[in-house]
C-alpha positions in Angstrom: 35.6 -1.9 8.5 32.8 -3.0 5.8 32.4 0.1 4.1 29.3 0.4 2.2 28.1 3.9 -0.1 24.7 3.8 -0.6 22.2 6.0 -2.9 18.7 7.2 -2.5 16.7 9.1 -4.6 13.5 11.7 -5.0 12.3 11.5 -8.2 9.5 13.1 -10.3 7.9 10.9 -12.0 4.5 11.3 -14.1 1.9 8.7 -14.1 1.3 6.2 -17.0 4.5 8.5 -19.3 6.8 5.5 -19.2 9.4 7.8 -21.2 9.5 10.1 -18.6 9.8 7.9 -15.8 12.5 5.5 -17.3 14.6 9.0 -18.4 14.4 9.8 -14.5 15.3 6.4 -13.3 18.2 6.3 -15.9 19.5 9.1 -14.8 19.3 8.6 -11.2 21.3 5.4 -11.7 24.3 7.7 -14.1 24.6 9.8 -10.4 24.3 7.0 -8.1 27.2 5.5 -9.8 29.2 8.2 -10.5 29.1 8.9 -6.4 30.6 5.1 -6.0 27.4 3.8 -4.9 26.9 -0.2 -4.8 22.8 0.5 -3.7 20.5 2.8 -5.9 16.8 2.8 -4.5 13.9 4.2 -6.5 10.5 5.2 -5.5 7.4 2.8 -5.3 5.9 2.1 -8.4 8.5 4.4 -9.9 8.0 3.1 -13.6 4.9 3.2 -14.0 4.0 6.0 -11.0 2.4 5.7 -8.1 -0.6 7.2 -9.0 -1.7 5.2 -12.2 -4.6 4.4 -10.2 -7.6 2.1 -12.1 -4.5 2.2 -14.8 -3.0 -0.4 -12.9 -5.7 -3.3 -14.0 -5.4 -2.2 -17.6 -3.2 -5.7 -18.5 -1.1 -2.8 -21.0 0.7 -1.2 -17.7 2.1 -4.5 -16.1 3.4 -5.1 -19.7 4.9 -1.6 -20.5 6.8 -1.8 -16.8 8.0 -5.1 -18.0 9.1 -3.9 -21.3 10.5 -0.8 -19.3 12.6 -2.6 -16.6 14.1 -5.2 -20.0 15.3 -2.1 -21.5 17.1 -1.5 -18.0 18.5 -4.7 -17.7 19.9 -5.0 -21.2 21.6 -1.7 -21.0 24.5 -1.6 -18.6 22.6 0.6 -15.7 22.9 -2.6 -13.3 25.8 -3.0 -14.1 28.2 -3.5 -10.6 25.3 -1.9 -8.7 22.2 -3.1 -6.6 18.9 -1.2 -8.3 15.4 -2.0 -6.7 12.8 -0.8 -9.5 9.4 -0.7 -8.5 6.5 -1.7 -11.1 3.2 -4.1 -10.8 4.0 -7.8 -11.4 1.2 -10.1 -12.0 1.6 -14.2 -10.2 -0.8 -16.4 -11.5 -4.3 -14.3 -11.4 -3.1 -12.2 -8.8 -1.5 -8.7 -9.1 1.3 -7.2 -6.7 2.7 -4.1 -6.4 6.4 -5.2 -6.2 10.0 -4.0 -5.6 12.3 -6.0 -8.3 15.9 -5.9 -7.0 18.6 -6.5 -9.7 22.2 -6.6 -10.3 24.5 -7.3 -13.2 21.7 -7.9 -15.7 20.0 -10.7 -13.6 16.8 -9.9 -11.2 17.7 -11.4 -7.9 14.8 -11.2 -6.3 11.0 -9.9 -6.7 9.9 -8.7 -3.0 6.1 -8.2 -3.0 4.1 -5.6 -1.0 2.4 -7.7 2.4 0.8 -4.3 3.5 -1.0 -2.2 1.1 -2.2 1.1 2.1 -5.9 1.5 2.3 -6.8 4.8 4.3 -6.8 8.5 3.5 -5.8 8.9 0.3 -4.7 5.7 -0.5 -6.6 2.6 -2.4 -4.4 0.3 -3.1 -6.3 -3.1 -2.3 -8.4 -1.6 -5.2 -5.6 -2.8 -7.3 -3.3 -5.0 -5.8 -3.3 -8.0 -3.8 -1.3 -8.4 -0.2 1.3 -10.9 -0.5 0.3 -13.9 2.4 2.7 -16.7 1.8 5.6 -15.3 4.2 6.6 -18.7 5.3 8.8 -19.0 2.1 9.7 -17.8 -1.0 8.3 -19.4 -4.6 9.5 -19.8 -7.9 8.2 -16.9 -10.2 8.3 -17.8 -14.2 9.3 -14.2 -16.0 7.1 -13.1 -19.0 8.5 -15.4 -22.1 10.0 -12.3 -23.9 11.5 -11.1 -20.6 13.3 -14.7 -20.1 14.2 -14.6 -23.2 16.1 -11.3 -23.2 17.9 -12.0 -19.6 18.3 -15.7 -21.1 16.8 -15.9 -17.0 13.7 -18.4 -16.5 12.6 -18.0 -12.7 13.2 -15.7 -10.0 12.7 -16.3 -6.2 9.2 -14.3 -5.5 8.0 -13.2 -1.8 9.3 -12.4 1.7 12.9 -12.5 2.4 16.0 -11.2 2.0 19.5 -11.2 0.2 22.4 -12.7 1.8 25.6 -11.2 0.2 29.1 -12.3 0.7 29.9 -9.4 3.7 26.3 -8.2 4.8 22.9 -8.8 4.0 19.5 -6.3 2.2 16.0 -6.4 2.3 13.1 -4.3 0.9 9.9 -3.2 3.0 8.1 -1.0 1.0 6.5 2.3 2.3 3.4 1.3 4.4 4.5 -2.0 6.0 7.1 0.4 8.0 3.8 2.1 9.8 2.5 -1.2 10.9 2.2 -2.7 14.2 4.8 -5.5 13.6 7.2 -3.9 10.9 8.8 -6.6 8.6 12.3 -5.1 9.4 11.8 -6.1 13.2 12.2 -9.5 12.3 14.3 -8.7 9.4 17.2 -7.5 11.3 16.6 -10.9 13.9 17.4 -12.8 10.9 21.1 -10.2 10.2 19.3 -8.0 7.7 21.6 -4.4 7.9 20.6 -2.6 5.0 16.7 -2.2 4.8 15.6 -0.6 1.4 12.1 1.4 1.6 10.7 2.5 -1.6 7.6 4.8 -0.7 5.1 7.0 -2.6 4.3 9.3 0.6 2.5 12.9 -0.1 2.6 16.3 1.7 0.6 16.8 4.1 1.4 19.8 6.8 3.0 18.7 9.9 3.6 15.5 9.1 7.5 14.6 7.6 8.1 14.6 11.5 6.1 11.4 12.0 7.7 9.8 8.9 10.9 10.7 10.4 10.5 9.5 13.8 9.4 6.4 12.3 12.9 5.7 10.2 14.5 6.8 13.4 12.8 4.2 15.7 13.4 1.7 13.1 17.1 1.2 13.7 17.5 2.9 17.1 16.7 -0.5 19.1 17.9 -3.0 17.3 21.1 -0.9 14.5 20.9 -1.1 10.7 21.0 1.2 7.8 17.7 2.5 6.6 17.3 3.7 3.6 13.9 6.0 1.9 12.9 6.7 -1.5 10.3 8.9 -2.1 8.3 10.5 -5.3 8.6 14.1 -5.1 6.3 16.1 -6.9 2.9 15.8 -8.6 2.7 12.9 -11.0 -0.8 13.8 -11.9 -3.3 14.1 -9.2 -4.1 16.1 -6.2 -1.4 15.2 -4.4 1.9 16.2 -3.6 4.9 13.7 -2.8 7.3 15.6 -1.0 10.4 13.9 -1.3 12.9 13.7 1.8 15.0 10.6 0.5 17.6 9.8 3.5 19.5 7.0 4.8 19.3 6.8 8.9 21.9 4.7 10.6 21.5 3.4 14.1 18.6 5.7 14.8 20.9 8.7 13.0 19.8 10.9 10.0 23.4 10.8 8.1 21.7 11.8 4.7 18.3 14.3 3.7 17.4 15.1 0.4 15.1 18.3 -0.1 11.3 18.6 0.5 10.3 20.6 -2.2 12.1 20.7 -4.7 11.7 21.7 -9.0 14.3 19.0 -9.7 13.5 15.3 -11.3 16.0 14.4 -10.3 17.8 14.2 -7.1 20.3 11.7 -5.6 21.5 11.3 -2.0 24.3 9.5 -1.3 25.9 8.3 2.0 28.9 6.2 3.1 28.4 3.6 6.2 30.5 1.6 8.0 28.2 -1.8 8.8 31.3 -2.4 11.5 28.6 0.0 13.4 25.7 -1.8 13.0 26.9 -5.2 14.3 29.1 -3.1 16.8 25.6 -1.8 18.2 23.6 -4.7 17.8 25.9 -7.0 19.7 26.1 -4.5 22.9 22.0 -4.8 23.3 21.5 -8.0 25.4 17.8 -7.8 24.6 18.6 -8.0 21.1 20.9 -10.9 21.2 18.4 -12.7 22.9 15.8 -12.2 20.6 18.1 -13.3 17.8 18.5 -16.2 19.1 14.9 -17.3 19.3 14.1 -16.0 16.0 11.5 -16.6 13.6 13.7 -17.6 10.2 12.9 -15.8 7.2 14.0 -17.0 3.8 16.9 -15.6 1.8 18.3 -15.7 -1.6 22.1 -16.7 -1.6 24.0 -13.9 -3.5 27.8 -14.4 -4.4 28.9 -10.9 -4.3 30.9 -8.7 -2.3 29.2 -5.2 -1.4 31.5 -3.8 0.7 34.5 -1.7 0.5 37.6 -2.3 3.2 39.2 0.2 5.2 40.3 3.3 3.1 41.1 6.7 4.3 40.0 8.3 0.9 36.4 7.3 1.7 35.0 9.1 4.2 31.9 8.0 6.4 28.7 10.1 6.4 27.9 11.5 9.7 24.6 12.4 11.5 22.8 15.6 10.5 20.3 17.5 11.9 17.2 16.7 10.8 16.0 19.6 8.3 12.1 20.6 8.6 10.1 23.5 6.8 7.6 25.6 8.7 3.9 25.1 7.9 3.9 28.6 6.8 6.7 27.3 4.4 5.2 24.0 3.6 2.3 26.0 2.4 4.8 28.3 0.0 6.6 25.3 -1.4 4.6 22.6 -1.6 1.5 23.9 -3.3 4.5 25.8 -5.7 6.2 23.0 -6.9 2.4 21.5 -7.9 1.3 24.3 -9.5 4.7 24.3 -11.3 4.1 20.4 -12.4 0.4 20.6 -13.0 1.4 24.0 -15.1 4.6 22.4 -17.3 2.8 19.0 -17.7 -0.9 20.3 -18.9 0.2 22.4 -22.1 -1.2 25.4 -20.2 1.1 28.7 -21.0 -0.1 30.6 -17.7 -3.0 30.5 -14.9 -5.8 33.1 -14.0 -6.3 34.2 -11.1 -10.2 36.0 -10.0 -8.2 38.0 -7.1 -10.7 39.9 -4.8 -7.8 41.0 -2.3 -9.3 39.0 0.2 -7.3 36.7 2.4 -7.7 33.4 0.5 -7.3 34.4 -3.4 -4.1 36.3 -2.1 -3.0 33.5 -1.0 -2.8 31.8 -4.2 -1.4 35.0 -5.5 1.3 34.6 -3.1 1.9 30.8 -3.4 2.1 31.6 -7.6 4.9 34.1 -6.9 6.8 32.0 -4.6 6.3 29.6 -7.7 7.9 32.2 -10.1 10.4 33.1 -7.7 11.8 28.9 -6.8 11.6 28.6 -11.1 14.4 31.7 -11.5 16.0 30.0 -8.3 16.1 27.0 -10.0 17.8 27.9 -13.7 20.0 30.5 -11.5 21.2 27.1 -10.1 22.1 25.3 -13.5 18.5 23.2 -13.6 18.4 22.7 -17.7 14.8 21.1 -17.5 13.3 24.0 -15.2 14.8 26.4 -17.5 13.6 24.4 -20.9 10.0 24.5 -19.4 10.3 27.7 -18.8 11.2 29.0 -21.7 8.6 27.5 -23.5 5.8 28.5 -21.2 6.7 32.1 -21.1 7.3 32.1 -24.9 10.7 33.4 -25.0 12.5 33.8 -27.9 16.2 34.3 -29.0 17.5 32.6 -26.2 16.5 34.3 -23.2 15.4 32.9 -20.1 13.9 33.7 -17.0 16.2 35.5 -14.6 13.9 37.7 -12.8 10.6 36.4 -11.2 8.2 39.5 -11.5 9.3 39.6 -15.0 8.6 35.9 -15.5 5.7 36.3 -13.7 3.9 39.2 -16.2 4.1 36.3 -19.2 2.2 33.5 -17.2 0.1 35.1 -14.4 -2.8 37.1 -14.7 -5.2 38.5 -12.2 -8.2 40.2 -12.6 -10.1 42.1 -10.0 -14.2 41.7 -11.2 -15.6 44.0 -8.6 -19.5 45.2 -8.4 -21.3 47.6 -6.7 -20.7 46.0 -3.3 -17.3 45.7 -4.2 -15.3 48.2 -2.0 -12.1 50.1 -2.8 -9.9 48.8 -0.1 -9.9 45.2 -1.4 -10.0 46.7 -4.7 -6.8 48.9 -4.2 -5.0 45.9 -2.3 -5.9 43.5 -5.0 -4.1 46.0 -7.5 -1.0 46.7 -4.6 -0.4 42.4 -4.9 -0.2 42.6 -8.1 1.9 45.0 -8.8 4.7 43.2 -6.0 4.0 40.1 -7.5 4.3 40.9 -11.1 1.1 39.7 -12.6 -0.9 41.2 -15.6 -3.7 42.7 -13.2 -7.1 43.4 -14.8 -9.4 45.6 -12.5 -13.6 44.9 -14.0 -17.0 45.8 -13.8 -19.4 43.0 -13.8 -22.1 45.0 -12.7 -23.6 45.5 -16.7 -23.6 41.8 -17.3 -25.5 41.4 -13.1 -27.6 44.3 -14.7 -28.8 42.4 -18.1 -29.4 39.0 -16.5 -31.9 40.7 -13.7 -33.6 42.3 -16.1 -34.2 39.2 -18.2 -35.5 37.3 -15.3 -37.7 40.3 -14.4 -39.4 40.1 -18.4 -39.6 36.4 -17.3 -41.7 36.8 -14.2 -42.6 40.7 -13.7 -40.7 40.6 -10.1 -36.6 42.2 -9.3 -35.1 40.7 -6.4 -33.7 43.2 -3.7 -31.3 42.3 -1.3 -32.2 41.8 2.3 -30.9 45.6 3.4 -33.3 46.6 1.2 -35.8 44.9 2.4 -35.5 41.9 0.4 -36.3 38.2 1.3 -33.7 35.4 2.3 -34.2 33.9 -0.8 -34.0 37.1 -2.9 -30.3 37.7 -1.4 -29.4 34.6 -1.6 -29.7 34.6 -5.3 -28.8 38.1 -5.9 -25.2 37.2 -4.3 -24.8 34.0 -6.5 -25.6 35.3 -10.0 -22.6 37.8 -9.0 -20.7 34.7 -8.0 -21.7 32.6 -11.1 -20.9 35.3 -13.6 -16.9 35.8 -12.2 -16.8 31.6 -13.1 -18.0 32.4 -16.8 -15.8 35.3 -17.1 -13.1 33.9 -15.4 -12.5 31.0 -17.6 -13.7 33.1 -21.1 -10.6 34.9 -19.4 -8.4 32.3 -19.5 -9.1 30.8 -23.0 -8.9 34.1 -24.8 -6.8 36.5 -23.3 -3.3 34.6 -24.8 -5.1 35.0 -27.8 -5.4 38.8 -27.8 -1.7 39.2 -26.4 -0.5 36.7 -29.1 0.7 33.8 -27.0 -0.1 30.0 -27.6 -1.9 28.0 -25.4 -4.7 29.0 -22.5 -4.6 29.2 -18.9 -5.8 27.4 -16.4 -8.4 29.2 -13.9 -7.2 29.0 -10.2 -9.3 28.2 -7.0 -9.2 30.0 -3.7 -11.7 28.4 -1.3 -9.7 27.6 1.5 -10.9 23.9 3.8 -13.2 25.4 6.2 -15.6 26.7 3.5 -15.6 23.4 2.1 -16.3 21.8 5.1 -19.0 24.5 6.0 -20.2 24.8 2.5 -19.7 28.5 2.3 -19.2 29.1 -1.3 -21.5 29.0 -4.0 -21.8 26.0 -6.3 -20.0 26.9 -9.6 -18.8 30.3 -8.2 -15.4 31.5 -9.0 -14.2 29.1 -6.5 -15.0 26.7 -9.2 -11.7 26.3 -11.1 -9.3 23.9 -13.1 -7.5 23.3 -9.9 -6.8 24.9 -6.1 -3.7 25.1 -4.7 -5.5 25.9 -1.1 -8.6 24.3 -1.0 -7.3 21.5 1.6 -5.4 23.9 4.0 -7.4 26.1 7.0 -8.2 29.6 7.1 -5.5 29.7 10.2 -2.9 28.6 8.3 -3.9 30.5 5.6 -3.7 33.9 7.8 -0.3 32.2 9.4 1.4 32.0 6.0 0.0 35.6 4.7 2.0 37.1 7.5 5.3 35.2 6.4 4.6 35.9 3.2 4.4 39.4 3.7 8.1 39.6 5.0 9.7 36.5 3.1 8.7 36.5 0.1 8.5 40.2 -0.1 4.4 40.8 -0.9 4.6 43.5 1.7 0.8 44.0 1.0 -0.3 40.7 2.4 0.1 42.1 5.8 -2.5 44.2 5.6 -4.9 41.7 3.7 -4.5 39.4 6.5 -5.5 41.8 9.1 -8.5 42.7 7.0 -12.4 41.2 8.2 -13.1 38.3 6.1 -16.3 38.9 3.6 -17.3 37.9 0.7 -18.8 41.5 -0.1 -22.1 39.8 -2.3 -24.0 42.2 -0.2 -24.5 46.2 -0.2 -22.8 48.2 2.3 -24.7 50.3 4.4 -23.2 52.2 7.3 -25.1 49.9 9.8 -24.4 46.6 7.6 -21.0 45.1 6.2 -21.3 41.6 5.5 -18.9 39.6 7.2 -18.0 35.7 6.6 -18.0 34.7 10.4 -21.7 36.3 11.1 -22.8 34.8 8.2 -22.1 31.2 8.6 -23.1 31.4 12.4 -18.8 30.4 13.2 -15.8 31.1 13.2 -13.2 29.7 11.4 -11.4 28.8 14.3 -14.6 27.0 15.6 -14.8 25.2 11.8 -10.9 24.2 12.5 -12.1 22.4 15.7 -15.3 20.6 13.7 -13.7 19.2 11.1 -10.8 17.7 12.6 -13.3 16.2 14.9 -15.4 15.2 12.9 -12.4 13.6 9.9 -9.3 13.0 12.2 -11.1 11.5 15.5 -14.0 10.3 13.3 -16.6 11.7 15.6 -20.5 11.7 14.6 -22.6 14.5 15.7 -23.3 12.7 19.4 -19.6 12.4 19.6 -18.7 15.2 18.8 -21.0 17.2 21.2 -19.7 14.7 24.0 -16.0 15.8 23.5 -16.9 19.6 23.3 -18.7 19.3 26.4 -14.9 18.4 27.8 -13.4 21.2 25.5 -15.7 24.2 26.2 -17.7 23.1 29.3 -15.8 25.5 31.6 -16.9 28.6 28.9 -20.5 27.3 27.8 -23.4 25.1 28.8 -24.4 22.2 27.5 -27.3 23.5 26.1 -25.3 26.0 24.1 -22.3 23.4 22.8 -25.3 21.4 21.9 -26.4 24.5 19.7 -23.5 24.9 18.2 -22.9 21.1 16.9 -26.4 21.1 15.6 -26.1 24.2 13.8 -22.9 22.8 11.8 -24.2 19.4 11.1 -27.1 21.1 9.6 -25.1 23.6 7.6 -22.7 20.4 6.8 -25.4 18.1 5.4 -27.4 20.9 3.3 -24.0 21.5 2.0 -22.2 18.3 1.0 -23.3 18.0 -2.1 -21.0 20.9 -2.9 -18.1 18.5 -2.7 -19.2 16.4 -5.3 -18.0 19.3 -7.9 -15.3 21.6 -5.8 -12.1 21.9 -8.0 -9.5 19.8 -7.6 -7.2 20.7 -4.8 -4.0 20.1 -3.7 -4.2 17.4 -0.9 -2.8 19.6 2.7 -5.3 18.4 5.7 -5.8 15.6 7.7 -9.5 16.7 8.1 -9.8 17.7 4.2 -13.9 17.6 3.2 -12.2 16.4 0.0 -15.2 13.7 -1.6 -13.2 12.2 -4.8 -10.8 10.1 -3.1 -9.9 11.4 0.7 -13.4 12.2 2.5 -15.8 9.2 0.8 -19.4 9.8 2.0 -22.8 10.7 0.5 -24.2 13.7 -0.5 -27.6 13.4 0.5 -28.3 13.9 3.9 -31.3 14.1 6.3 -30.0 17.6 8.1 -32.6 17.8 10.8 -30.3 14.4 11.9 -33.5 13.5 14.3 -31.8 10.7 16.2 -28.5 12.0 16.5 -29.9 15.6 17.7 -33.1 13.6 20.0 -29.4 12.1 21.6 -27.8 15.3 21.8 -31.3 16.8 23.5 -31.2 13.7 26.1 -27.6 14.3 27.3 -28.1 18.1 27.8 -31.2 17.4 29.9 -29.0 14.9 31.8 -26.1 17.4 32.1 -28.2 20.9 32.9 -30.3 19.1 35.7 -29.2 21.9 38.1 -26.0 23.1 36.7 -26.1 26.2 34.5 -22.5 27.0 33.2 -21.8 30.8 31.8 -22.7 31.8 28.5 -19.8 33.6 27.4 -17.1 33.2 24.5 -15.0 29.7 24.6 -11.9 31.7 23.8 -12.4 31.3 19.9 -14.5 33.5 19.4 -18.1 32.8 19.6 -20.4 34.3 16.8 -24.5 33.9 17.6 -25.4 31.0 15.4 -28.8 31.9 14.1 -27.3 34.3 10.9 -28.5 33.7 7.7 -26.2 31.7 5.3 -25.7 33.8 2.1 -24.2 30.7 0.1 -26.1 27.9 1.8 -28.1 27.0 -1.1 -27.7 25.8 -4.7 
């Protein structure tokens, strides 16, 4: 038996704060070792973080990772142990974002990245070039300081791998495992067991069972030991990186780290026989056939023995059963643990919450209590950071701590309910009821006086007083009487937030949360610089489905009992007056539901469908419910309502990063803001293919089965 303990890690790193990251990677290497591990893999980019963005051509970062990773090698934390650091390494002019494997004080190897990721949310050809020269590996000359230190002059730089004394290790760093040729196919050709993957891979709902799958298939055909790495946590940006370190052996999960977690720190060990892997590889015919035929790769000779031998003291890691949250779950968790980072890491002592007792802003409610409730968890558990952090955010003094999560959060949430005349006291009474199970410090307001004052100055402007539409009022008079109601909760939201520690005697401010969910992004149903507008939104990438799907859960397991009965509640924005033959509704105002948004915008994102597209695959998806003619309707009417709106995104708070089909325009959904929204060639298409299609054929005109809503309602927060 070769028996081989390996470590794997999730750790929280922080973008650009070298101290922070090299504390983490320290201390990640104290556990691995302590555990008897001979391998420690980090995350991607783990010493500088992966999200240091345009950072990364600042000459300044490559030096600091350099002076980061010298401080690592001098020390004894390679010591008898194989550590793959990630960091930017500039070759000649060129930069590379690389994995730099070292052991014993000496850099074996520096393994550049062949595939960089550059979809979605990811740039990275922005700032990095793909390593090409695959044929062989090439003498790299370390920084003179660096050479210096290590008394170490070159390095072998490129594709390969290391060939130990009893087994042999290669890198291939997160994307190039999603590629249609993996480097570890060929890899383990060449005898490669142990793969190391350093990744920096962010939540998204639904989707750790792709990544999973994909470690899976790695070694299920052809054996080895896979190892992940993942960032885990928000190192500074709207994402999320959700962790999962594991090790998979021969298509097994022996080894998961958590998710979501509060922790910088967390270490997953497992112990392999590699007996099994050349047990399993030898009994595939296909695969020793292939071997034999094989493409050679280059290696770097390294005299050192990994292994253990046979010892009944050690014992061998066995499979698991894959652990996976719920969406409803992802949605408590992950946008908790962000909040938590974003709140520890900004200097911010609490966040404000405008909390209408609507659906979506009780949502965030709900996600900011699951967030007090996982920090309590947490220091119950032993976590000395979590509990540090929170001591000093809710300003405790002679020594207490947090221990009980409504009490916790009283000192760093507060919610304020800033109703008006058309505000009505159901939402107001469950606004007060979440609350109250919660723990916030609720606030119940009147902004009706301040609506009042700035009417009455426009009317000395120009002699008229707008009336809303029930009253006889024009489109354009509603319109604007519903967003200087909207406006003024942003203003008195944030004067809110900056002042109110201030009266209760607490340093700091608090940042101003967001509650507009996906679909009204991608609709544009929110006002511009409305009390959607915030510091940052914990929902504002995840769909009013899921939304309504994690409300319910909520309601039982986190103990909100009131959410229940939010959830079941009509959506509406309640900017209008209620009459008792008018309510204002959100679906009848934006002419669809928010099921029929879901469908749009993951056409429209995910199968990248224009408006001619997209009307061809509804004619499939609804034809056997609605004609042509009306599908065609219906994809007009949101393109319209899309274009007039887009411009919206250009300032929408920053929001945690959830959906595949996210409207998101800084870095996720790149596409201009200016639109012509009568789209006359698309739509003269459209026109052309329902003449085509209704030549004798009339289908019925009754609801798809997600509930149709007559698209020819006025939009209340279409315009500016």
């Amino acid at each position: 038996m070769r028996l081989l303990k390996v470590a794997t890690c999730n750790l929280n790193q922080w973008a650009m704060d070298f101290d922070c990251n090299l504390k983490n990677i320290k201390e990640s290497i104290v556990r691995a070792k302590e555990a008897g591990a001979v391998i420690r893999l980090g995350p991607e980019l783990e010493i500088t973080g992966y999200g240091s963005e345009d950072h990364f051509l600042e000459l300044d970062t490559v030096a600091h990772a350099w002076e980061c990773l010298k401080e690592l090698l001098l020390g004894d934390w390679t010591d008898d142990i194989l550590c793959s650091f990630g960091m930017p390494v500039i070759k000649g002019s060129e930069r590379y974002n690389c994995q730099v494997v070292c052991l014993n004080r000496k850099i074996i190897m520096i393994r550049p990245k062949m595939w960089l990721a550059n979809d979605g949310n990811y740039r990275e050809l922005r700032w990095f070039t793909a390593w090409k020269q695959n044929d062989q590996l090439e003498e790299f000359h370390l920084p003179s300081d660096i050479s210096e230190a290590l008394q170490q002059k070159t390095v072998p730089f490129g594709y390969g791998f290391m060939q130990f004394l009893d087994t042999a290790v290669a890198a291939e760093v997160c994307e190039e495992l999603f590629t249609p040729i993996p480097p570890h196919a060929e890899l383990a050709l060449n005898g490669v067991e142990v793969f190391m993957n350093a990744s920096g891979s962010h939540h998204q709902l639904r989707k750790l069972d792709l990544r999973m799958r994909a470690f899976i298939g790695a070694t299920h055909t052809r054996g080895g030991v896979y190892m992940y790495s993942n960032h885990q946590g928000c190192d500074g940006g709207r994402l999320y990186y959700d962790g999962c370190a594991c090790v998979v052996v021969n298509g097994d999960v022996v080894a998961q780290g958590s998710q979501f977690s509060l922790k910088d720190v967390e270490v997953v060990v497992a112990q392999i026989d590699l007996d099994a892997v050349a047990s399993l590889r030898g009994s595939i015919s296909s695969f020793q056939e292939q071997a034999s035929r094989k493409q050679h790769v280059s290696s770097v000779y390294v005299p050192y023995k990994l292994c253990k031998p046979f010892n009944l003291q050690m014992s061998l890691s066995s499979p698991l059963k894959i652990s996976y949250h719920s969406p409803e779950e992802e949605i408590a968790f992950g946008p908790g643990c962000w909040l938590w980072d974003y709140l520890r890491r900004s200097g911010a002592s609490g966040f404000l919450l405008p909390l209408s007792g609507g659906a979506d802003s009780s949502s965030v409610a709900g996600i900011v209590g699951c967030m007090c409730q996982l920090v309590v968890k947490e220091i119950a558990n032993g976590d000395e950071q979590v509990k540090s952090d929170a001591i000093r955010i809710g300003n405790y003094t002679d020594g207490q701590f947090p221990t009980d999560s409504k009490e916790f959060a009283k000192r760093v949430f507060y919610t304020v309910f800033m109703g008006s005349e058309n505000s009505s006291d159901a939402t107001r009474s469950r606004a007060k009821m979440l609350a109250d199970e919660i723990g916030s410090w609720h606030l119940d307001v009147s902004i009706d006086t301040v609506v009042s004052a700035f009417l009455s100055l426009f009317q000395t402007l120009t002699g008229k007083r707008p009336r809303y539409k029930v009253d006889g009022g024009s489109n354009i008079e509603n319109l604007g009487l519903q967003n200087v109601q909207a406006r003024i909760r942003m203003v008195l939201a944030f004067m809110l937030a900056s002042l109110l520690p201030w009266v209760h005697n607490k340093p700091g401010f608090y940042l101003v949360l967001g509650s507009s969910n996906v679909d009204e992004g991608l609709r544009g149903y929110l006002t511009k610089y409305d009390c959607s507008s915030a510091d940052i939104n914990p929902i504002g990438s995840i769909s009013k489905q899921d939304l309504r799907i994690f409300l319910r859960w909520a309601a039982t397991h986190l103990g909100f009992s009131s959410l229940a009965e939010i959830e079941a509640a009509p959506p509406t924005a309640e900017l209008e007056p209620i009459r008792s033959n008018y309510s204002q509704l959100d679906e009848v105002d934006m002419g669809m539901t928010y099921d029929e948004l879901s469908v749009y915008g993951r056409l429209r994102k995910i199968f990248r469908c224009g408006p001619v597209s997209m009307f061809k695959n509804l004619c499939f998806g609804w034809g056997s419910k609605l004609s042509p003619s009306e599908v065609a309707d219906k994809v007009k009417y949101f393109f319209k309502y899309y274009s007039i709106n887009r411009h919206k995104m250009t300032v929408i708070t920053p929001s945690y990063h959830a959906e595949s089909y996210s409207p998101e325009d800084n870095r996720f959904d790149l596409r201009q803001f200016l639109y012509n929204s009568r789209w006359p060639y698309q739509f003269r298409k459209i026109d052309q293919l329902v003449d085509e299609l209704s030549v004798g054929k009339d289908a019925p005109a009754s609801s798809n089965g997600v509930g149709v809503v007559a698209a020819g309602s006025a939009d209340p927060k279409a315009g500016l």
